[in-house]
N, C-alpha and C positions, 0 to 999 in steps of 0.2 A: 534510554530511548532506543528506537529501533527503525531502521530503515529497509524496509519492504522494497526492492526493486525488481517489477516486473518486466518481461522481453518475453514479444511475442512469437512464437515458434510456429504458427500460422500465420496466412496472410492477412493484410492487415481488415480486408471486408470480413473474415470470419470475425475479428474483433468489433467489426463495425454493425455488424450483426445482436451480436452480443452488449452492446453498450449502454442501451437502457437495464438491463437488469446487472449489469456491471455496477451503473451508477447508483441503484436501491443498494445495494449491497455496501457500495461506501458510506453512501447516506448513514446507512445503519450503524456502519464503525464511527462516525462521527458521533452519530447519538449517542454511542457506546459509552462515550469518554475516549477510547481507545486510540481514533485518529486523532493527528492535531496539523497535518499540510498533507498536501497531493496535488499531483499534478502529470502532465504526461512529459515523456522523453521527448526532447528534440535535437535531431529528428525524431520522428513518432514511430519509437521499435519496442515502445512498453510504458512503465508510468514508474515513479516515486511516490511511497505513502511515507510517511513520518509517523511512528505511533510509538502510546508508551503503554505498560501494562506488562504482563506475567509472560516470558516467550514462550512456553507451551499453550499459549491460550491464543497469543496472535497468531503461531504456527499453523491450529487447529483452526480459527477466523479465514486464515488466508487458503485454506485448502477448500471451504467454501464460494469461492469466488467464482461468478461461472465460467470468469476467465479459465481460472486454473482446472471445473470440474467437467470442461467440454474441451481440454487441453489446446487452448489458444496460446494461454501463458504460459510461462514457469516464472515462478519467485525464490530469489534469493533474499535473506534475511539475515540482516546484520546488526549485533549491539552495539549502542555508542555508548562509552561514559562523559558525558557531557559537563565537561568544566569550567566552561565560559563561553558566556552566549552577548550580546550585543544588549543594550537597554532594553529591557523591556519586556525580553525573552529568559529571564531568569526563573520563572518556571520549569524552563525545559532542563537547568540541571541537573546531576545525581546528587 
């Protein structure tokens, strides 16, 4: 699994700007299969995606973002090996 954590390096109306075509663009990693949570930072200085799949492919997904392609954002992107999750969420292990 992988945790996407975006921080806005613009203020935050550039992002407010941008946030319907932010949200098609999540939309789409959900339909992907690719997303599986998101949500925004609080305070609101960026967001968290939870996703699983190939890292050169969410890499390449997440440099599409118009956050990141109108430089609102920047993402960091980190693997988790997931070894125990709570009822229910045992999907999400390795």
């Amino acid at each position: 699994m992988f945790i996407l954590s975006l921080t806005y390096v613009k203020p935050q109306e550039d992002a407010d700007r941008l946030m319907a075509p932010h949200m098609a663009w999540v939309n789409a990693g959900y339909d992907s299969g690719m997303f599986l949570a998101s949500g925004r930072k609080v305070p609101r200085t960026g967001g968290v995606i939870l996703a699983r799949g190939d890292r050169v492919e969410i890499e390449a997904y997440a440099a599409t973002d118009p956050f990141a392609t109108e430089g609102v954002a920047e993402y960091a992107i980190s693997e988790v090996a997931v070894t125990r999750t709570a009822q229910g969420l045992e999907n999400l292990r390795n």
